[in-house]
C-alpha positions, -999 to 999 in steps of 0.1 A, spaced: 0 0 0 13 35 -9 2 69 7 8 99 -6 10 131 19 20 162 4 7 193 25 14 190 61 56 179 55 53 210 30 35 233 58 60 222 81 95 228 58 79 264 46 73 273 87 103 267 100 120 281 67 131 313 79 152 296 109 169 278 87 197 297 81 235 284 88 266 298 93 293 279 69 328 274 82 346 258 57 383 238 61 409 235 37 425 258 11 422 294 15 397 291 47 405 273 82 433 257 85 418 227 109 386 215 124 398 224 159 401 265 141 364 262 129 351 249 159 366 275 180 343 302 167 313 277 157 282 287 169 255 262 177 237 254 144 266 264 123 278 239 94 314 230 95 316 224 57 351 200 53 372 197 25 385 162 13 416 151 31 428 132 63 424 149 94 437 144 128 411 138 155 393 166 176 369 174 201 337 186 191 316 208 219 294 227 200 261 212 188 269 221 150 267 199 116 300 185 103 302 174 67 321 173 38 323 203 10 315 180 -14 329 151 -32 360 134 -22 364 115 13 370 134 47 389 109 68 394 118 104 427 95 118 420 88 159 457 77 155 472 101 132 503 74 124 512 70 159 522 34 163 521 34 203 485 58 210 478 67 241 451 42 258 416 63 264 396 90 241 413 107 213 382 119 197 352 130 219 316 147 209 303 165 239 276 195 231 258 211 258 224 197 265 197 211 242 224 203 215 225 180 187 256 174 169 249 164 133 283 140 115 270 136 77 296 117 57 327 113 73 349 82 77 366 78 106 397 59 105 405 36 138 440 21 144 458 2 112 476 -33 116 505 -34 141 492 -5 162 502 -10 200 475 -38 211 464 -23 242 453 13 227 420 8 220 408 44 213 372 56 215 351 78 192 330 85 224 297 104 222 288 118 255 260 140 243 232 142 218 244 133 182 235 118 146 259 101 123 241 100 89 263 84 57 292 76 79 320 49 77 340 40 106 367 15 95 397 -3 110 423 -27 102 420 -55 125 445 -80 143 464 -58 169 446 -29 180 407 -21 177 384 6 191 352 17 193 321 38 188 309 49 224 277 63 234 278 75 264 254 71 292 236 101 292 236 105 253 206 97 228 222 91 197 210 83 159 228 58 129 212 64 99 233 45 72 266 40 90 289 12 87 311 4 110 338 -24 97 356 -34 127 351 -10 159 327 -22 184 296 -2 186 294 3 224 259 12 241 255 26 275 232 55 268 202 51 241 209 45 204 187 38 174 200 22 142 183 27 109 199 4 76 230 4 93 256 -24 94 281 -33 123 314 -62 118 330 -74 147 368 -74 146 392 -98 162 420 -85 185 450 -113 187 428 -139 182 394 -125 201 365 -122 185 341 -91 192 306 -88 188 297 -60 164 274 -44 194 278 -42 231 247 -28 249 242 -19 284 218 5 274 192 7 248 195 -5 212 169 2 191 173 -14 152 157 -18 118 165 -31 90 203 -37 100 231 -61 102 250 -68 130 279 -100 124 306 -110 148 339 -111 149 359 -141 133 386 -161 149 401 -196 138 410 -206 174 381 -194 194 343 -193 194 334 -164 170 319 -134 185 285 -126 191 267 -101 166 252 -85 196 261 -87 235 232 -74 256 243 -69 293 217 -79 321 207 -41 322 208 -39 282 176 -37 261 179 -49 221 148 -42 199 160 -48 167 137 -58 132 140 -66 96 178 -71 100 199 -97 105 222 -106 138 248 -133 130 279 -148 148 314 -147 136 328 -174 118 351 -199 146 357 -231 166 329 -244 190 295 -231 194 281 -194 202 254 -177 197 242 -146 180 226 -128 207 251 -131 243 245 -117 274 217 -120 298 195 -90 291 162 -79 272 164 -92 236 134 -81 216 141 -93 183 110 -96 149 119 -105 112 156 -109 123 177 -137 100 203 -156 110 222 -186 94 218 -199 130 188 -191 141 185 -215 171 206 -197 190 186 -163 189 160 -149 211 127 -167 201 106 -139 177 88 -117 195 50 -113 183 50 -78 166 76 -50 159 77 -20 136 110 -18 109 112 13 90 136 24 61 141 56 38 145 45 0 173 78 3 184 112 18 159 140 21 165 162 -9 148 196 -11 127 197 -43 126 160 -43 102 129 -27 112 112 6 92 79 7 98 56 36 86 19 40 78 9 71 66 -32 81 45 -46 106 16 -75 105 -10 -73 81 -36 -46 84 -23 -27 106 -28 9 113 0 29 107 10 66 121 40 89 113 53 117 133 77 145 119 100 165 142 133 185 138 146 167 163 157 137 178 151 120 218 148 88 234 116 90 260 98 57 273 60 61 272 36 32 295 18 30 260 49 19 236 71 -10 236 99 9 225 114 48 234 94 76 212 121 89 197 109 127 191 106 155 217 75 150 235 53 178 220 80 185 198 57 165 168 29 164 148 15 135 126 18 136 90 5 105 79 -19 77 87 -28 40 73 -32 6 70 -5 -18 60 -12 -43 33 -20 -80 35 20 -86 35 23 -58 63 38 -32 41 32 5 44 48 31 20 43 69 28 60 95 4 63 131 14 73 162 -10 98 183 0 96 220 -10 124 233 -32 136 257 -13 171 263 -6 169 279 29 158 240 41 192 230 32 206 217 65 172 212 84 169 181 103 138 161 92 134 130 115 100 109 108 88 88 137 63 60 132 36 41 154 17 8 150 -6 -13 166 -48 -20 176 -37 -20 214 -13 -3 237 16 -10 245 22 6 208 51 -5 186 74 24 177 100 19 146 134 37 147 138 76 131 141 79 94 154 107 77 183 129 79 198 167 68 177 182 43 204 183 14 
């Protein structure tokens, strides 16, 4: 089934038009000379547009948007070349509360082969944040790292992969069409996720690390006090001798329409769940559809918000991830006999949206509790 909504996204995107506006900062060539210079006199909403190049890593504590100037990569090094790293936080994203800080594109480059074993360096997000087209790679073998959320952040993947760094939850995180690799360290496999938080997932892939002497690792470790909802994905174990399982640890493991190539060793399916995915980036003058997927005949709702928050509600299984009164509905329906839902919004051509955050949020179910999907969308580009 396919709805069309057209006015109340456009209503929306012409309000809040005139508060668009963002101050550019741009890096490279005949501007700044380094992140760190930009940031310095960054105000919060400005755009720190960034040339292609490798950069060494920085600390970010301004709620601002970081992406690249256009094509070409922007690598940011949490080593830059040094063989024996310090042991800790190289690279840290801490805004003020009421902050978001937006990370649109960027790769982020952990330690390469033969790095000093024990450095394990963090990319660690202590405060509100987004990472939307991202890549955060490493070499694996002697040294790893990881992608931190902090335990007071709320923090959004939209599209990232992460090929070898742990993703490590102690605050709240959602995932949407994101995929996550364990490495191996010496010979240790690592699951691709470790959550002591909340993990919320759709239509992602989480697979362990690999070893050829031990058990391989799981594709996601939940801690006793770790919740995983995850749908429409798939959660695998690494490759390695003697048995494991996808899904370790002793906490909450929600898990619908998840595949495995061993799926006796997940979580049995839960009864109902909401996925959601974008078909691509939000591009003024263009459509955004999203799909989301729950049972059959099911009513459907969508939110839209500027904004993104983590807030459990006694009426939904999962955290409503806008503001509370910080959203509106945009949309309404049924899913189809094969539980598909398609909504497609027009997005005004405007170039002062450029940069706005649209984040759609999306409900299901006949009876509380109510299941919630992850947000879809991203930067208005």
């Amino acid at each position: 089934m396919r709805t069309i909504v057209l006015s109340c996204v456009c209503a929306s995107a012409v309000a809040v038009a005139p508060v668009c506006a963002q101050a550019v900062l741009t890096v490279g060539p005949g501007a700044f000379a380094s992140i760190p210079a930009a940031l310095a006199v960054a105000s919060p909403g400005a755009v720190v547009a960034i040339a292609p190049g490798t950069y060494p890593a920085f600390a970010c504590s301004v709620g601002v948007t970081l992406r690249p100037t256009g094509p070409g990569a922007v690598v940011i090094d949490l080593v830059s070349g040094n063989p024996f790293p310090p042991v800790g936080t190289p690279m840290q994203f801490a805004a003020p509360a009421g902050q978001t800080i937006h990370i649109v594109g960027l790769t982020f480059q952990f330690p390469a082969a033969g790095t000093f074993a024990s450095a394990h360096p963090e990319l660690f997000v202590a405060s509100d944040a987004v990472f939307e087209d991202c890549t955060i790679a490493a070499s694996q073998g002697f040294a790893n790292g990881s992608l931190r959320v902090g335990s007071g952040a709320v923090v959004h993947l939209q599209n990232v992969t992460s090929q070898g760094p742990t993703l490590r939850v102690e605050g709240r995180a959602t995932a949407s069409q994101c995929a996550f690799t364990g490495a191996w360290v010496l010979g240790f496999p690592l699951a691709a996720a470790w959550v002591t938080g909340s993990l919320h997932a759709s239509h992602s892939v989480f697979l362990g690390g690999s070893s050829s002497t031990q058990a391989g690792g799981a594709g996601v470790d939940v801690s006793a006090a770790g919740q995983l909802f995850a749908t429409d994905g798939t959660i695998e174990r690494g490759a390695g001798i003697g048995a494991s399982c996808a899904v370790g640890g002793a906490g909450v493991a929600r898990l619908v329409r998840i595949a495995s190539n061993t799926p006796a060793c997940l979580p049995a399916p839960a009864p109902s769940g909401l996925g959601a995915q974008r078909a691509g980036p939000v591009v003024r003058g263009g459509t955004f559809a999203v799909g989301y997927r729950a049972g059959p005949i099911v009513p459907v709702g969508v939110h839209l918000s500027h904004a993104i928050a983590s807030t459990p509600l006694p009426f939904t299984s999962q955290p409503w991830g806008a503001p509370l009164g910080g959203s509106f509905e945009v949309a309404f329906g049924l899913t189809d006999a094969s539980g598909q839902a398609t909504f497609a919004f027009a997005i005004p051509n405007l170039a002062a949206l450029v940069g706005l955050p649209v984040w759609l949020h999306g409900w299901s179910g006949w009876a509380f509790p109510l299941e919630v999907a992850p947000p879809v969308g991203g930067l208005v580009r």
